[in-house]
Backbone as ProteinMPNN parsed JSONL, in Angstrom:
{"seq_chain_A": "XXXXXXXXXXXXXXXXXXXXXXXXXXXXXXXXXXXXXXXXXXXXXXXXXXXXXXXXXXXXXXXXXXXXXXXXXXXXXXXXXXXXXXXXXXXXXXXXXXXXXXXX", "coords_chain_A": {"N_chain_A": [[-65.404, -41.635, 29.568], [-62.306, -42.353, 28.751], [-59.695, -44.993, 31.348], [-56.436, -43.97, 32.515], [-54.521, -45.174, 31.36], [-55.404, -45.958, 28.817], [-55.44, -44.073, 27.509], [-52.647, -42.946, 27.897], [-51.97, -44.677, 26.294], [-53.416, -44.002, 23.919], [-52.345, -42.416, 23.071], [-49.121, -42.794, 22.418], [-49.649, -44.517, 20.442], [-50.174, -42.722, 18.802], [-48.238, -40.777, 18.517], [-46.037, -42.513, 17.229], [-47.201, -42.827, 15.071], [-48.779, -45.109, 14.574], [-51.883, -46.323, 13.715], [-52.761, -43.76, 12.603], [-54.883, -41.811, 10.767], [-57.325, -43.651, 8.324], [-58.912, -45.583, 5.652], [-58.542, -44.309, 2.765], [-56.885, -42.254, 3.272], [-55.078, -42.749, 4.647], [-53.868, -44.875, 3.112], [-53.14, -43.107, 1.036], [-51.159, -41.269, 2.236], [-48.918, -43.584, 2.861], [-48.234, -44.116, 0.1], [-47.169, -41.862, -0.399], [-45.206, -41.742, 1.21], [-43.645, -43.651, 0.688], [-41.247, -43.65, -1.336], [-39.132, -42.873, 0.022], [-39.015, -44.786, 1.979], [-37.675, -47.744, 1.591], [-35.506, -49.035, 2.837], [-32.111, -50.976, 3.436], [-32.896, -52.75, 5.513], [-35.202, -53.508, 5.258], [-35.787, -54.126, 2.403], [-34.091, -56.664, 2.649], [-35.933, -57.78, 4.371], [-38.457, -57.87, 2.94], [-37.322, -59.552, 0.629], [-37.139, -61.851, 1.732], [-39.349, -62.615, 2.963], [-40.412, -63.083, 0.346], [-39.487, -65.05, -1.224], [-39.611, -67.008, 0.95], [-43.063, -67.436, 0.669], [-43.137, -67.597, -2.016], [-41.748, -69.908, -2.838], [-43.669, -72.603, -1.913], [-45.873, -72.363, -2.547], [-44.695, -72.686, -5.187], [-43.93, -75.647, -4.958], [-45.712, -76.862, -5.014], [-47.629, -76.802, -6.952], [-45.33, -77.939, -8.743], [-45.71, -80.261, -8.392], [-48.056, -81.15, -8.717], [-48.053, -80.722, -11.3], [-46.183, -82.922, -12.083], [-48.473, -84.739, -11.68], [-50.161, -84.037, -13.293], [-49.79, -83.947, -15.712], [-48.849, -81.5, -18.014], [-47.708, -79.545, -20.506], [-44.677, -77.847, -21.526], [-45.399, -75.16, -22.159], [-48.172, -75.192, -20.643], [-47.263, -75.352, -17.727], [-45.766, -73.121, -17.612], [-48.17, -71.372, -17.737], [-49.268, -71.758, -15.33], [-46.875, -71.64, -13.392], [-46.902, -68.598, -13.98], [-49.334, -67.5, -13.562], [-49.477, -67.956, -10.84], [-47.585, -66.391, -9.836], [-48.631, -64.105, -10.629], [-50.797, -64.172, -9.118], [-49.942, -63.796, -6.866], [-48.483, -61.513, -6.648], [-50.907, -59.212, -7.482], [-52.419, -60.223, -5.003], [-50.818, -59.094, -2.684], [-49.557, -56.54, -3.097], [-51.422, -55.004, -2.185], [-52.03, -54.83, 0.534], [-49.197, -54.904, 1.215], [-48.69, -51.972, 1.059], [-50.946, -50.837, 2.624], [-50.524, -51.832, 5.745], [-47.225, -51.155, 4.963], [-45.603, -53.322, 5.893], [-43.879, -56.384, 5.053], [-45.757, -58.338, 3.936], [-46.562, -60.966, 2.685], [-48.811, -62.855, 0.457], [-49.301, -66.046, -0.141]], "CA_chain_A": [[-64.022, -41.448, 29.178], [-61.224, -43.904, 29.398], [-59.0, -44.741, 31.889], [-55.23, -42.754, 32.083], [-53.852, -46.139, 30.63], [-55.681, -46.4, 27.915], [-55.169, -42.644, 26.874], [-51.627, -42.929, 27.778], [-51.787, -46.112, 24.611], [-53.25, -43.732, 22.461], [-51.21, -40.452, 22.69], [-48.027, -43.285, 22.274], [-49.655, -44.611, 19.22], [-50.293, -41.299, 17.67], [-46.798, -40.615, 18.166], [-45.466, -43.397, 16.811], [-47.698, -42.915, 13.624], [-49.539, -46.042, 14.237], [-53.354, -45.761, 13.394], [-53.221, -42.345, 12.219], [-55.4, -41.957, 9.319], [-58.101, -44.667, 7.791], [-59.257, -46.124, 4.874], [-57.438, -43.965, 1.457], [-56.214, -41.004, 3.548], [-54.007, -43.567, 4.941], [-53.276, -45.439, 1.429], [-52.45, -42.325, 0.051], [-50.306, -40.922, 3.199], [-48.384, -44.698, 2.818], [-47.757, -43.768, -1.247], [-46.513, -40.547, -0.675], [-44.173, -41.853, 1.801], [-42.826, -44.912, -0.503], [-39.95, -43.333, -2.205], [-37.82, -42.853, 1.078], [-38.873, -46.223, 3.181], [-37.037, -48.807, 1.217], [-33.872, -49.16, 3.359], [-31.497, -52.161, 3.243], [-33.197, -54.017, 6.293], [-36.926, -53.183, 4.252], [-35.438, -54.607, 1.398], [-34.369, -57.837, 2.894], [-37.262, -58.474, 5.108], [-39.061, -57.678, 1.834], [-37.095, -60.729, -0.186], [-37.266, -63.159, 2.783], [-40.676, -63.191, 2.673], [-41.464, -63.303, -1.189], [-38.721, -65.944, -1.025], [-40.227, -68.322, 1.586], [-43.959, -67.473, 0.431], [-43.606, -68.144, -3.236], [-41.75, -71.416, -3.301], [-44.112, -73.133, -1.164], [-46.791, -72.799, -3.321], [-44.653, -73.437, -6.587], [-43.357, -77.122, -5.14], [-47.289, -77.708, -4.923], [-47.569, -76.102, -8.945], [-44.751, -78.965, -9.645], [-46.158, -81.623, -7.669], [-49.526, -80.911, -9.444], [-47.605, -81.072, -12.541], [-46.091, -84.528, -12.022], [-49.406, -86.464, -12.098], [-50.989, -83.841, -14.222], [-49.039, -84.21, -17.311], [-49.166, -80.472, -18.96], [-46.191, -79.542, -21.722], [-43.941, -77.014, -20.989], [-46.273, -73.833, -22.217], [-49.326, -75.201, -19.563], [-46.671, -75.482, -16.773], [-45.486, -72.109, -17.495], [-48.693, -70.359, -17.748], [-49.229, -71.981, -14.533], [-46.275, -70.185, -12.668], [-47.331, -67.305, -14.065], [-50.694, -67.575, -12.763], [-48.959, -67.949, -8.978], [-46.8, -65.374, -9.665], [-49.436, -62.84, -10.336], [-52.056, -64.139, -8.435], [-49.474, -63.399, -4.897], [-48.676, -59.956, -7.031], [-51.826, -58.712, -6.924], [-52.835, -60.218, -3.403], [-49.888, -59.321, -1.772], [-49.302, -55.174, -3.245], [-52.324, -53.999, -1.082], [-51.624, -55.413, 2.037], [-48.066, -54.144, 1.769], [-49.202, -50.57, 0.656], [-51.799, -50.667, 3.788], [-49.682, -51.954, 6.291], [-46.128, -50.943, 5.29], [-44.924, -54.391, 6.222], [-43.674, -57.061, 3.371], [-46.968, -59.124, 3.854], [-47.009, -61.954, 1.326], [-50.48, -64.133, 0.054], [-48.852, -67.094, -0.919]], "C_chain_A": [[-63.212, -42.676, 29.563], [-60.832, -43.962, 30.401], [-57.498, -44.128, 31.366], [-54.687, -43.538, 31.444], [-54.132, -46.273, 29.124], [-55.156, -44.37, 26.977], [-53.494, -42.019, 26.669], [-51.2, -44.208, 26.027], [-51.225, -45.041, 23.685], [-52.666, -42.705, 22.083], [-49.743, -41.383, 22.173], [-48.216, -43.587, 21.183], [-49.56, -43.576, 18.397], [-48.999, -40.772, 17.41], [-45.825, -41.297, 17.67], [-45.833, -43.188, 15.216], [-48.559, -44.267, 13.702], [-50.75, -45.801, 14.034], [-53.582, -44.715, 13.416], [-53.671, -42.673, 10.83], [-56.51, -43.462, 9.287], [-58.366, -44.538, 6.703], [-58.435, -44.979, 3.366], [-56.893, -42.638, 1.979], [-55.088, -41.392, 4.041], [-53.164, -44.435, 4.215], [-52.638, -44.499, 1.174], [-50.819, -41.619, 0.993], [-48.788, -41.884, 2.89], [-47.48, -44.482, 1.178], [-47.141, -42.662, -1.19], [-45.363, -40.796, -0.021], [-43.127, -42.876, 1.468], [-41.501, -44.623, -0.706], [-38.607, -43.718, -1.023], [-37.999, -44.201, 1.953], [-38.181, -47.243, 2.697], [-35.645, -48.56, 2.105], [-33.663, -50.819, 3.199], [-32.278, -53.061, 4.279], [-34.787, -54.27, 5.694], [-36.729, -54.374, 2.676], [-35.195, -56.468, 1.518], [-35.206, -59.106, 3.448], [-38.201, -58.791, 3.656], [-38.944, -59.462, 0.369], [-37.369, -62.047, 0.604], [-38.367, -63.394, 2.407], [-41.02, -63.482, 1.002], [-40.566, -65.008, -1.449], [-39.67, -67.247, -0.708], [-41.851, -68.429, 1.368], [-44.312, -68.293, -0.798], [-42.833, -69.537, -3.539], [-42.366, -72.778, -2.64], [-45.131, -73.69, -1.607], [-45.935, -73.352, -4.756], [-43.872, -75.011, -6.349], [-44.888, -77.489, -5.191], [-47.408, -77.73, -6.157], [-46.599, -77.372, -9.693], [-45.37, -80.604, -9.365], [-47.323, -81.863, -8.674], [-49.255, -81.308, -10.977], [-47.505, -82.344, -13.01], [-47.478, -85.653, -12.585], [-50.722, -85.273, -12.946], [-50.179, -84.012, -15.989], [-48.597, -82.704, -17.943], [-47.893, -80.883, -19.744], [-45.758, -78.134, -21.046], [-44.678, -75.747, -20.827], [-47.37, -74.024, -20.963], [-48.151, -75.029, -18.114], [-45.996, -74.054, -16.443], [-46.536, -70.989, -17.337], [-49.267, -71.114, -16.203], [-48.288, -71.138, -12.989], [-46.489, -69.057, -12.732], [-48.209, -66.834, -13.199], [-50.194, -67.378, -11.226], [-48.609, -66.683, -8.784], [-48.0, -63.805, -9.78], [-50.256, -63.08, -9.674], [-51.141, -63.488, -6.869], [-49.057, -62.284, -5.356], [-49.6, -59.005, -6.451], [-53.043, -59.25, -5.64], [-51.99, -59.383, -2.116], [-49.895, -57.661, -1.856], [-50.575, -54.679, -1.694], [-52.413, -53.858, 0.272], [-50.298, -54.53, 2.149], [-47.95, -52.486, 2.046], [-50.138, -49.792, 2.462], [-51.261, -50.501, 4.958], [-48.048, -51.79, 6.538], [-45.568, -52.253, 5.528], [-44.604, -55.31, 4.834], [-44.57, -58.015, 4.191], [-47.39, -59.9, 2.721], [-48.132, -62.852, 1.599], [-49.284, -64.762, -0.696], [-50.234, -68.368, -1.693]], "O_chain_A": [[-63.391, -43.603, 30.353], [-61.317, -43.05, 31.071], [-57.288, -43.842, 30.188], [-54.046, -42.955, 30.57], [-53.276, -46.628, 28.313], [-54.597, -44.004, 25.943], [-53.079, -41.173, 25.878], [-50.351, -44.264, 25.138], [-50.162, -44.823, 23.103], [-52.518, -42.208, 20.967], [-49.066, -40.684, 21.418], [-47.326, -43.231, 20.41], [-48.897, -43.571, 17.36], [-48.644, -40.369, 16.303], [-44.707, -40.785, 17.622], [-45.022, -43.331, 14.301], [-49.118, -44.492, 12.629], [-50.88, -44.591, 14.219], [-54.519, -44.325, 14.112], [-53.171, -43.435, 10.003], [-56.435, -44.265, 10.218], [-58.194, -43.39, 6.294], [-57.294, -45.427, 3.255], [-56.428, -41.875, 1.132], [-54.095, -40.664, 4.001], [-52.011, -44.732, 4.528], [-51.436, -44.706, 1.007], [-49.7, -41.534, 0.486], [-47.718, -41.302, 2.711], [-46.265, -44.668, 1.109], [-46.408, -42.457, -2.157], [-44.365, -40.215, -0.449], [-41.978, -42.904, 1.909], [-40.629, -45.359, -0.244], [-37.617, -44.443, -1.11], [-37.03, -44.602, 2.597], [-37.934, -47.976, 3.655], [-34.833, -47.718, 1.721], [-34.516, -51.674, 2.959], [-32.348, -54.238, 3.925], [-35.345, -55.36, 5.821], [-37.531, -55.172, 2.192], [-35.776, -57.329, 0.856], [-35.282, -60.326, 3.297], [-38.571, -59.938, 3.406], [-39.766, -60.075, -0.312], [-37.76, -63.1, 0.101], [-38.585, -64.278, 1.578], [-41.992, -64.164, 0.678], [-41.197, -65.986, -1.848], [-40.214, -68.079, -1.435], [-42.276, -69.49, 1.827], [-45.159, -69.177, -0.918], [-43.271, -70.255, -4.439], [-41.784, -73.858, -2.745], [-45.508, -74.849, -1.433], [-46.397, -74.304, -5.386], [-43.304, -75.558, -7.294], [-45.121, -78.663, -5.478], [-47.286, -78.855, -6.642], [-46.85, -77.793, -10.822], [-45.394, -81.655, -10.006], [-47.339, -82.874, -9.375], [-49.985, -81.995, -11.692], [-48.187, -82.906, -13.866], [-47.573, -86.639, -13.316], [-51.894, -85.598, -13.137], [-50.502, -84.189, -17.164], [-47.592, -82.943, -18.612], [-47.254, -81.935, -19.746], [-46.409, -77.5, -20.215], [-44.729, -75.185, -19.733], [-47.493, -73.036, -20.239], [-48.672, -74.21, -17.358], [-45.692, -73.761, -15.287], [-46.196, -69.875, -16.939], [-50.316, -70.476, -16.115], [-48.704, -70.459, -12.051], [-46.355, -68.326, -11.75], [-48.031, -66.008, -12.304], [-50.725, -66.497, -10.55], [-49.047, -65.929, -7.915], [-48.017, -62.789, -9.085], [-50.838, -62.043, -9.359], [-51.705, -62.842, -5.986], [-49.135, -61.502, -4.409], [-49.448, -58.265, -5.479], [-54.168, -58.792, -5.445], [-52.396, -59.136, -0.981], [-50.217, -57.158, -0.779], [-50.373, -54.177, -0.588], [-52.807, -52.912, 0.955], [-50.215, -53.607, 2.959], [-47.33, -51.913, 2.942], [-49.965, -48.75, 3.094], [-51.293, -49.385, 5.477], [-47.481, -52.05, 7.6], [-44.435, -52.083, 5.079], [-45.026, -54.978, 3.726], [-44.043, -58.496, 5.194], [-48.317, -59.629, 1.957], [-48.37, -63.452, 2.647], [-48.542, -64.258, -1.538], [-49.876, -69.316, -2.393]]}, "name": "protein", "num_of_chains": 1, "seq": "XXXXXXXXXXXXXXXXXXXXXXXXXXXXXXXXXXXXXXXXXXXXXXXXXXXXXXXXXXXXXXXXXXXXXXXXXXXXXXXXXXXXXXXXXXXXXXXXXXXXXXXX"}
């Protein structure tokens, strides 16, 4: 058995909600609880990060541009490409964790 410290952790986590649940009982727990977690400070933490994630990579996307030449359509399906590639990196992580967790 543990010691009282460590048992004191995990009765604090459990009450907190931290690591309750694993792998899609905890996805789905996280989706059901969606609707009501957006509050205003969720929301801005939420833009900060997509903010400072995604223009970090798109000054690299212009830089790249510069001494690659494309035309306007390659340069656009280019952002695109960023833009969904940190889409679908970024949803599952946030979904998992609850936190705004951007893949840039």
């Amino acid at each position: 058995m543990g010691s009282p410290d460590r048992a004191d952790r995990e009765t604090a986590r459990r009450e907190a909600g931290a690591g309750t649940g694993t792998g899609l009982p905890l996805l789905r727990r996280n989706l059901r609880e969606l609707p009501g977690a957006p509050t205003p400070a969720a929301w801005l933490a939420g833009l900060v990060a997509v903010l400072i994630a995604y223009t970090g990579p798109l000054v690299l996307v212009f830089q790249a541009a510069e001494h690659a030449g494309p035309d306007r359509a390659q340069l656009a399906s280019w952002i695109g490409a960023l833009a969904v590639g940190s889409a679908l990196a970024t949803l599952p992580r946030c979904l998992w964790y609850r936190q705004p967790i951007v893949v840039a």
